[in-house]
C-alpha positions as CSV (number, residue, x, y, z in Angstrom):
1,X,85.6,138.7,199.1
2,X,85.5,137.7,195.2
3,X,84.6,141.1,194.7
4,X,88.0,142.6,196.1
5,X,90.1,139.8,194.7
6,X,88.7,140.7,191.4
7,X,89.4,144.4,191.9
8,X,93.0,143.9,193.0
9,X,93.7,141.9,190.1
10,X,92.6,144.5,187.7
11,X,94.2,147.4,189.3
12,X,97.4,145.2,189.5
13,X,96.9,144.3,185.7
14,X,96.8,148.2,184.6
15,X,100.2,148.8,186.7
16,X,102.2,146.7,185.2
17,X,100.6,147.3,181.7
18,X,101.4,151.0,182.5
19,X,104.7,150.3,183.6
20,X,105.4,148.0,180.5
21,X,104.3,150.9,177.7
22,X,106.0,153.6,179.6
23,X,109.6,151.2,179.1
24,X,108.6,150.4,175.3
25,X,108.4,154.2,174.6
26,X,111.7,154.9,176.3
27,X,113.2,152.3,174.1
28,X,111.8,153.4,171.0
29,X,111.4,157.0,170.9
30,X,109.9,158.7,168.7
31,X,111.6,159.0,165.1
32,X,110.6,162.7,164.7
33,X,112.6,163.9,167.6
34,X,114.9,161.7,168.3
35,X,117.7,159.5,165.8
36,X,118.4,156.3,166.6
37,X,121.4,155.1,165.8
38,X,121.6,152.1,163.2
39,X,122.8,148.6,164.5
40,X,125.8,147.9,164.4
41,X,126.7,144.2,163.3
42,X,128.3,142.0,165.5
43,X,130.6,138.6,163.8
44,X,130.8,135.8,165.6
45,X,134.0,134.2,166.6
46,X,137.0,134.8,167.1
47,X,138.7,137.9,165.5
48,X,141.5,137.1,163.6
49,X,145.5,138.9,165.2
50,X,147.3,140.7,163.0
51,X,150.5,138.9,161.6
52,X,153.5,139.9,159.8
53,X,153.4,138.0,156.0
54,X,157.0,137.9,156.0
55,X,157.6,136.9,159.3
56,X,159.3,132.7,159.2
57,X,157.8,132.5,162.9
58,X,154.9,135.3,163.4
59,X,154.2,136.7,166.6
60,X,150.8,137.9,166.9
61,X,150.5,141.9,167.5
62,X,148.7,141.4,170.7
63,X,151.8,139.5,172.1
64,X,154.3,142.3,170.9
65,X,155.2,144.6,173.7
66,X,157.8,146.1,172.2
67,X,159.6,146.3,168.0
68,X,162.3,148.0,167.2
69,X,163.2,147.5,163.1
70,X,167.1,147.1,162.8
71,X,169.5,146.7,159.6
72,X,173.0,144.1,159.9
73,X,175.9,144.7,157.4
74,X,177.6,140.9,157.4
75,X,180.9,140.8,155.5
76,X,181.1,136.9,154.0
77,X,184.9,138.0,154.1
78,X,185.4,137.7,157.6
79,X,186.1,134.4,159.2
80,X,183.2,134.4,161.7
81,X,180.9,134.6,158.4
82,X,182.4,131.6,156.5
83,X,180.1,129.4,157.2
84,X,178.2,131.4,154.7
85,X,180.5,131.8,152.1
86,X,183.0,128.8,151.5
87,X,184.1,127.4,148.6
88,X,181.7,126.2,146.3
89,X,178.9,127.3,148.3
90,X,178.6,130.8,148.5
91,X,175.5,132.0,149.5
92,X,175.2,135.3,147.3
93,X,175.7,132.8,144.4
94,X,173.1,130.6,145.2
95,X,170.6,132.6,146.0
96,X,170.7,134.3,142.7
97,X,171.1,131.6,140.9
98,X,167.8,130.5,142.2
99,X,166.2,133.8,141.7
100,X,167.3,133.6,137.7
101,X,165.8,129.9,137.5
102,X,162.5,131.1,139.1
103,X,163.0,129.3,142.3
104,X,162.7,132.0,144.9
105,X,161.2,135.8,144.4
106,X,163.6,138.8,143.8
107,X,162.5,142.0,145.2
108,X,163.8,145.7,145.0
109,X,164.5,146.6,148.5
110,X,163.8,145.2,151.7
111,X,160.1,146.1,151.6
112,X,159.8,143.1,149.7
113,X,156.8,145.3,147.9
114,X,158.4,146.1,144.7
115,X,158.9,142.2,142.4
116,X,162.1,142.0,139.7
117,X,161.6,140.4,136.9
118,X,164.1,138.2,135.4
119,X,165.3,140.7,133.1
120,X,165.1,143.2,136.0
121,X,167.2,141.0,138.1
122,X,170.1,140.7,135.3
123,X,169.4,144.2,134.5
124,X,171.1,144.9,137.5
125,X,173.4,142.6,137.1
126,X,175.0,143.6,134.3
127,X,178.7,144.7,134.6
128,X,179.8,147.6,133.8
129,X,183.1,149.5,132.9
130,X,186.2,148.1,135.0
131,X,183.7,145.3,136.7
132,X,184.8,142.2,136.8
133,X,183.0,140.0,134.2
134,X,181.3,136.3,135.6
135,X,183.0,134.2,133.3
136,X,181.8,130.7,135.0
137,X,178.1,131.7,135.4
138,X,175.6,128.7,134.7
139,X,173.0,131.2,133.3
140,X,172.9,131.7,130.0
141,X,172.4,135.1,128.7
142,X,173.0,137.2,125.1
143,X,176.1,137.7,124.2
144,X,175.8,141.4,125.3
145,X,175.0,140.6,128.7
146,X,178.0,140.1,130.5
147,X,177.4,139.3,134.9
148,X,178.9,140.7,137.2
149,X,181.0,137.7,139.3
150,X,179.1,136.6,142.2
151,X,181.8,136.5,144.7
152,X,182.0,140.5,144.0
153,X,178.5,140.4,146.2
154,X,180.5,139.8,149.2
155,X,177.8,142.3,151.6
156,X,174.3,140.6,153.3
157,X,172.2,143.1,154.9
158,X,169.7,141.6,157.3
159,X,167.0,143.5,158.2
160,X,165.0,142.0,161.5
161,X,162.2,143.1,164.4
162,X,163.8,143.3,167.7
163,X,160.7,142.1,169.4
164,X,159.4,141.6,173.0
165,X,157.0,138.9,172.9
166,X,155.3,139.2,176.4
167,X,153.3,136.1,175.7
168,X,156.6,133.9,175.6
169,X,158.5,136.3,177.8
170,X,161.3,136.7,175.8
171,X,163.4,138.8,173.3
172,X,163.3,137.8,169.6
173,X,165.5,138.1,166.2
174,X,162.5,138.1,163.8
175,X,164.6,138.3,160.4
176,X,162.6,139.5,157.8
177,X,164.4,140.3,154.1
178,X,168.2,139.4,152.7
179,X,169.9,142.2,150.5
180,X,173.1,141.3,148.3
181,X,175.1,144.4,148.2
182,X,178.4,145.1,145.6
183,X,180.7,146.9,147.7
184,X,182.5,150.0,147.0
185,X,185.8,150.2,145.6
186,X,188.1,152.8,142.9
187,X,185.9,152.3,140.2
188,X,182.3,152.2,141.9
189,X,180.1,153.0,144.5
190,X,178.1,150.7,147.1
191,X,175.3,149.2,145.0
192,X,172.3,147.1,146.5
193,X,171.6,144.6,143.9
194,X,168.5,142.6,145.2
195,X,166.7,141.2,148.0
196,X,164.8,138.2,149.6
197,X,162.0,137.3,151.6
198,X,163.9,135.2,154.4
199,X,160.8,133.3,154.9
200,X,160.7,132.3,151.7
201,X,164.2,131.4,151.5
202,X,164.4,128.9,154.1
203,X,160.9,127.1,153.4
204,X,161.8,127.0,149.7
205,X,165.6,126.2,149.4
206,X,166.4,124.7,152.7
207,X,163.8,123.0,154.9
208,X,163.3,121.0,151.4
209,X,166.6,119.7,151.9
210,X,166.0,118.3,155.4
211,X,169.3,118.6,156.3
212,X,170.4,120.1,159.7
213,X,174.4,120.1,158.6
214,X,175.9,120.4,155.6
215,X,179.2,118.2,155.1
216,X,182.4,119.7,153.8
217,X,185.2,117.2,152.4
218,X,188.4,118.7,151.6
219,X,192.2,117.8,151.4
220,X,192.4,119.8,154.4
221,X,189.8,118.5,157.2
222,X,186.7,117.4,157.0
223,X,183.6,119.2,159.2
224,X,180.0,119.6,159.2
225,X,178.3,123.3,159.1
226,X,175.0,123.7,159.9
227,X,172.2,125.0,157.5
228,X,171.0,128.9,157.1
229,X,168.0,128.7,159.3
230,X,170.2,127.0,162.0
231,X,173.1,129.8,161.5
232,X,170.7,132.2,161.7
233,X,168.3,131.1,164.3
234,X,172.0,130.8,166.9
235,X,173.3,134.1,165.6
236,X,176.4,132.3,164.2
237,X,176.8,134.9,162.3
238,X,178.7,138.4,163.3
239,X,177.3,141.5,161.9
240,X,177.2,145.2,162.7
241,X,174.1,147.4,162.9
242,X,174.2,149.7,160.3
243,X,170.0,151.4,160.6
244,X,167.2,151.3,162.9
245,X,164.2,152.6,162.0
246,X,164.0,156.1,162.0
247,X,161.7,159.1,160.9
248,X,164.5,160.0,157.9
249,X,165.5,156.7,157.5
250,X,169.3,157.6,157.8
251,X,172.3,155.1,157.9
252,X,174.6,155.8,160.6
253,X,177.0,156.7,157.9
254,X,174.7,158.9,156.9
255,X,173.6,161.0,160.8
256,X,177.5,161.1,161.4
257,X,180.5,163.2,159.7
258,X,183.2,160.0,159.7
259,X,182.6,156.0,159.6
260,X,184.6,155.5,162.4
261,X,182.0,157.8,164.5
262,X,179.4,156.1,162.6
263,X,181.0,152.8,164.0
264,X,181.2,153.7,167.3
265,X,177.6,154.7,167.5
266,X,176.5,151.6,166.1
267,X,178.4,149.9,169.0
268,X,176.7,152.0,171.9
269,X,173.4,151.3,170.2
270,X,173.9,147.7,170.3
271,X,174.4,148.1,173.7
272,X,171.2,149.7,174.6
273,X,169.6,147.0,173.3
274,X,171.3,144.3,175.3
275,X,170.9,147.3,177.8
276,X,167.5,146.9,177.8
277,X,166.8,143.7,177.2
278,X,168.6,142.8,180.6
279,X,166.8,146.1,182.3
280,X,163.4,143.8,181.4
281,X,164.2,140.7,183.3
282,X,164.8,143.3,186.6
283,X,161.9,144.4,187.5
């Protein structure tokens, strides 16, 4: 009986020894015949979501279902806008005035890639022939460098995503970049002069201030306005869109033979956004 337990323990032993060199080879063949691939590296944790730099509130890209890039020509000149441009606190002003004392970054475009320096910055500033010369500018300059006035720059472009953020379930303004622009007239063309990170805007010049309203005294009435972020953030603020993105990167203006067709195809696009955005909630 010993005897046949001992026998069926041995034979047991060289099956499962069999069994365990047979899976050992299939797992490492040989190198002559076969290449193995290298190990791959795996990190631990959590992997970081891709954010936009320039983005005051980022939405992670995971959570965007949907971005559209879109362009807004604001006119300070028209009386829904003058909230940001009233007297004494025109916005165009301040913000190059803050640019020129080092406060805030001046950029190119609205890539916000491409830095001015401060001679850059006044560089493009400079008036030219028939301009109308800055004559109460706080910035000192040479002699030769005359500004242009401030309340010339009477054109914001905003350039925002139009975002669907399915983790919120909701539609969002993300508004990335402020450009100045010096409107056409007889004796020049439309000029952009600089732009701003919006981001850096409002958590330099504004959230400092930690003021939600800002109060006007006059002879006239008194009233409180609320602050940029707060303008922007309840579209107080009437604009028309002037780009999306596109593959040429065309204006309206520019896809169209008059500005009044160019008008009224900005109009149908902005309603194929609202369009759409009421088309989500639907279904």
């Amino acid at each position: 009986m010993k005897k046949l337990l001992f026998n069926t323990f041995i034979l047991l032993l060289v099956f499962f020894t069999s069994n365990f060199c047979l899976a050992q080879s299939t797992l490492n063949p040989n190198e002559k015949n076969i290449e193995t691939e290298k190990p791959q590296k795996i990190t631990q944790g959590k992997v970081q979501d891709e954010i936009n730099p320039f983005s005051l509130r980022p939405i992670p890209k995971s959570h965007i279902a949907y971005q559209k890039s879109i362009w807004l020509q604001v006119s300070f000149k028209q009386k829904t806008n003058l909230p940001l441009w009233y007297a004494g606190h025109e916005l165009s002003k301040f913000l190059i005035e803050n640019a020129l004392n080092e406060n805030i970054t001046a950029y190119k475009d609205d890539k916000l890639e491409s830095v001015l320096s401060k001679e850059e910055l006044l560089e493009s500033l400079k008036a030219e022939e028939n301009f109308e010369v800055n004559s109460d500018s706080s910035i000192k300059t040479d002699s030769t460098q005359k500004l242009i006035d401030f309340s010339e720059l009477s054109i914001l472009e905003i350039k925002e995503d139009y975002i669907l953020d399915i983790q919120h379930s909701r539609m969002v303004h993300d508004v990335i970049a402020f450009t100045l622009i010096l409107p056409q007239n007889q004796n020049r063309f439309t000029k952009k002069v600089v732009s701003f990170s919006y981001k850096e805007i409002i958590e330099k010049l504004f959230r400092p201030l930690k003021e939600d309203y800002v109060i006007i005294e006059s002879t006239k009435s008194n009233g409180r306005i609320p602050n940029l972020e707060t303008l922007i953030d309840a579209r107080f603020f009437h604009g028309y869109i002037v780009k999306y993105d596109n593959f040429k990167d065309d204006y309206f203006e520019d896809q169209y033979a008059t500005k009044r067709k160019a008008i009224i195809k900005s109009m149908q696009y902005e309603e194929k956004l609202i369009e759409f955005e009421g088309c989500l909630w639907t279904y």
